[in-house]
N, C-alpha and C positions, 0 to 999 in steps of 0.2 A: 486415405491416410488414417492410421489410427491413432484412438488417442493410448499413449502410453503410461504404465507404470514404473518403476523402479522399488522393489519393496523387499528392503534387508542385501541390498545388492541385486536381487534377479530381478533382470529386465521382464517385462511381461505386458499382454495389453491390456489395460487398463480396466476391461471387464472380468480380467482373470484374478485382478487381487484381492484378498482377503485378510481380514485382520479378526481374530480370535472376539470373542464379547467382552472377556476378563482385560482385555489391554485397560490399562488406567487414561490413557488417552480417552475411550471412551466413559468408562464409570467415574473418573474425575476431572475430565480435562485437564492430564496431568500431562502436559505437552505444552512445546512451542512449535511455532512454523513462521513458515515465509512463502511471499509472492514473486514471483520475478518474471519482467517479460523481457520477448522474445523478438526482436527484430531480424529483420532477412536472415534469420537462424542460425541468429547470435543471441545468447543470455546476456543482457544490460546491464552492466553495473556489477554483474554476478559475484565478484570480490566484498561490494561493501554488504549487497545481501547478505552472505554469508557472515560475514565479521558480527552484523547483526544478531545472527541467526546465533551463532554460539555465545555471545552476550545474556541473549536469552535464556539458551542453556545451562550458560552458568550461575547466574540469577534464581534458578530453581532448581539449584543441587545435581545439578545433571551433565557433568562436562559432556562436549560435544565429541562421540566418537562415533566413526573414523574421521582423520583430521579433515577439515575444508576440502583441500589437496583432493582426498576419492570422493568429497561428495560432489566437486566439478566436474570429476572424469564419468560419475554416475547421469547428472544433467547433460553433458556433453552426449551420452551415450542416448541418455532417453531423446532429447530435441534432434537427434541426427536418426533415429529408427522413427521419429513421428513423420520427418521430411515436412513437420511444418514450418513455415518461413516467420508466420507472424501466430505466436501463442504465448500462453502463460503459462507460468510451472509454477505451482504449489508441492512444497515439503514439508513434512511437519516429524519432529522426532518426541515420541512420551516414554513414559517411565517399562512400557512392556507392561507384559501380563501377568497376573499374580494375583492372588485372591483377593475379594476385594475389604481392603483395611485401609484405613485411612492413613496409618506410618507408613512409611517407604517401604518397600520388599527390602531382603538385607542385601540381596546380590541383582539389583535389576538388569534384567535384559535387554535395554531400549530398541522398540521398534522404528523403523529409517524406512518412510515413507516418498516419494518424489512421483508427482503426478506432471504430464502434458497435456493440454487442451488448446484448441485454438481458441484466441483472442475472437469473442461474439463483436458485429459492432457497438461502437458506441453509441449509450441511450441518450447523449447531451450533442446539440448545434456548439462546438466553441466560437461559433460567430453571432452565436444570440445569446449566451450564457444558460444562465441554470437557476432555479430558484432553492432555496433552503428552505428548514424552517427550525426553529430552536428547541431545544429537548434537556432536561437535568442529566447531570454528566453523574449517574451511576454506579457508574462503575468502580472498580476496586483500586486503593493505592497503590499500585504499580502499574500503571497504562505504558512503562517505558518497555516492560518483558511482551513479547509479541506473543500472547498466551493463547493457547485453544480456548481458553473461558470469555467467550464473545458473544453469551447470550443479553447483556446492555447493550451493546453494538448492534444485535440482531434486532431487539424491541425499539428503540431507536431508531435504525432505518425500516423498520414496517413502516413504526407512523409515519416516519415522512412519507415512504410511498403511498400509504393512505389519502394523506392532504395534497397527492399531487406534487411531492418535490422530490428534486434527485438527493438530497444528504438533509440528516440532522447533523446542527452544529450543537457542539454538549456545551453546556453551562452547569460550572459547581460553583455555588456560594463558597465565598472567602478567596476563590483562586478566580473566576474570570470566567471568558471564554475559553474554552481548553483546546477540542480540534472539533473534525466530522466524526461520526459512527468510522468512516472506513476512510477519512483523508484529514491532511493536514489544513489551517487556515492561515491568510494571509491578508494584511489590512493595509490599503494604501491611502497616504492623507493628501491633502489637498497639496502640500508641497513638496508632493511625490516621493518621499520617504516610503518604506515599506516596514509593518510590524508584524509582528509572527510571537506567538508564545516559546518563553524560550524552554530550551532541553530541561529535563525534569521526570519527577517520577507521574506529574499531571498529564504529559501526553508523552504518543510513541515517537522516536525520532525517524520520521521517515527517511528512506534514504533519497525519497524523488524530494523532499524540502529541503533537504541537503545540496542536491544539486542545483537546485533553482536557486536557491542563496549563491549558490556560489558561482553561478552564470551573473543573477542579478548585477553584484558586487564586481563582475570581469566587464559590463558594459558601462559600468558608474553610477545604479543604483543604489543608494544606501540603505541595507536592509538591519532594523535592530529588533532583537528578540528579547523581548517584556513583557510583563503579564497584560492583557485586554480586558479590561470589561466593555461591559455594554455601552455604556455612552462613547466610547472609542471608537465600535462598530459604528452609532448611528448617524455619528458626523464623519465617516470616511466617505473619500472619494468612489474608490474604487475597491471591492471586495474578489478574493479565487481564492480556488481550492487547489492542493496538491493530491496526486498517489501515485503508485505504479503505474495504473493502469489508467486514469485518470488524466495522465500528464498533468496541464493546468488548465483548470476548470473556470471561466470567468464567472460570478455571481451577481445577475442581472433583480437578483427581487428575494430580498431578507424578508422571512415571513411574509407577510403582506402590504409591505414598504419595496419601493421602487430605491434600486442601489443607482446614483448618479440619473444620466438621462435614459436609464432603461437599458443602456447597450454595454459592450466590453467596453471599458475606458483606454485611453492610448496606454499608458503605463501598463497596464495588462497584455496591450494587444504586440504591444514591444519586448514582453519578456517572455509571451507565445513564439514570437518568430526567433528571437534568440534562443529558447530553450530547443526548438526544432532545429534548426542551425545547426548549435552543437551536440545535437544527438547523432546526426546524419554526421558529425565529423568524428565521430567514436564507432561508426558504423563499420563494415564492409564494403567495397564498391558494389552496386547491386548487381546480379550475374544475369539479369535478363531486363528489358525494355519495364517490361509489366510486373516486375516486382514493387516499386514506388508506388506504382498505380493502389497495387492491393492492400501495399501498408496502411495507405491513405483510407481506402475503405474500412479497415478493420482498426481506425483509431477510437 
């Protein structure tokens, strides 16, 4: 199976694409993108990614062209030449190529990027959780635009994998906890409420936190979106994380503190089986015995 390209419309495989060095995607990070996976070789959610996705676009002078509409039929086309069942697709569209100046070209040509890979498995137990570790949230005032400029995100998760943890969670004075380097956060209190920072230009609004709210809220959990700080986290129950590819991540050890008794807590361990529940009911029926099996392995 290879892994595939999509790049300006031509399909191709994935070692065959190239992008010029003048793209401002590379000399400025003047791009946005998106993640999306891939279940039994179906793109997930692939409507709200995208709504996303040109949100972004439009947020940095760049409407999105061609509409949604062909960039589906282009993912449709690359996930069905990959014939992988469980992968992720990264897209990212920048301003194109053009000498490099810091104002806008007058007439940009935006470069339309869409890659497929399979889904590696998951580095995290969701039956043991994960540990964190806390990091200053760096980064630039617009964390809501899904930007190529992810080198705080990138320095941030080194260190955590340095110290041993799967995510840094960001901290900016004056605003709180904000999210992960690469997911969303979510605080559960002792009388099983759930908190979550709410939409803003402080964090990206994921679309897997979006959905989890909106499972949470279908089973009778009340979830409120408010700012966190630290004292919030240190007296919570139960601590996870959101993302695409992540699903929900339970957080068994904040820094060097032990979250609850060590393990997923019920509230977590119930909005795991709910949020699997209705994924599998947005699914396809699966087309052979050992498809289920493999998902499972590549969560």
């Amino acid at each position: 199976m290879p892994n595939i390209a999509v790049l300006n419309g031509r399909l191709m495989p994935l070692s065959k694409a190239t992008v010029p060095v003048e793209d401002r995607g590379y000399t400025f990070g003047d791009g946005v993108y998106e993640v999306v996976r891939v279940y039994r070789g179906a793109p997930f959610l692939l409507p709200e990614h995208l709504d996303r996705f040109a949100r972004s676009a439009e947020a940095i002078g760049l409407p999105l062209t061609p509409p949604p509409a062909r960039w589906t039929r282009w993912v449709t086309q690359a996930v069905r030449a990959s014939r992988y069942a469980e992968a992720k697709i990264y897209f990212s569209y920048t301003r194109g190529v053009a000498p490099r100046e810091h104002a806008f070209p007058a007439a940009p040509r935006p470069t339309r990027l869409i890659t497929v890979r399979p889904v590696t498995p998951a580095t995290h137990d969701p039956h043991r959780g994960v540990r964190v570790v806390t990091a200053p949230d760096l980064r630039w005032g617009r964390c809501d635009i899904k930007s190529l400029n992810l080198l705080p995100n990138v320095l941030a998760k080194q260190g955590a994998k340095r110290r041993g943890a799967f995510e840094a969670v960001l901290v900016r004075p004056g605003v709180g906890v904000t999210e992960g380097a690469s997911s969303n956060l979510f605080v559960v209190l002792d009388d099983g409420t759930v908190r979550t920072p709410p939409i803003g230009p402080a964090i990206l609004t994921g679309v897997t936190r979006q959905a989890v709210i909106a499972v949470s809220r279908r089973v009778g959990i009340e979830v409120v979106e408010v700012p966190i700080d630290l004292e919030t986290v240190e007296r919570a129950a139960e601590l996870f994380l959101t993302g695409t590819l992540t699903e929900i991540a339970p957080i068994t050890r904040w820094n060097d503190r032990v979250v609850g008794d060590g393990r997923p807590g019920p509230v977590t361990r119930g909005l795991m089986a709910s949020f699997q529940t209705w994924i599998e009911s947005q699914l396809p029926r699966p087309s052979t015995p050992g498809t289920r099996a493999a998902r499972r392995t590549h969560r």
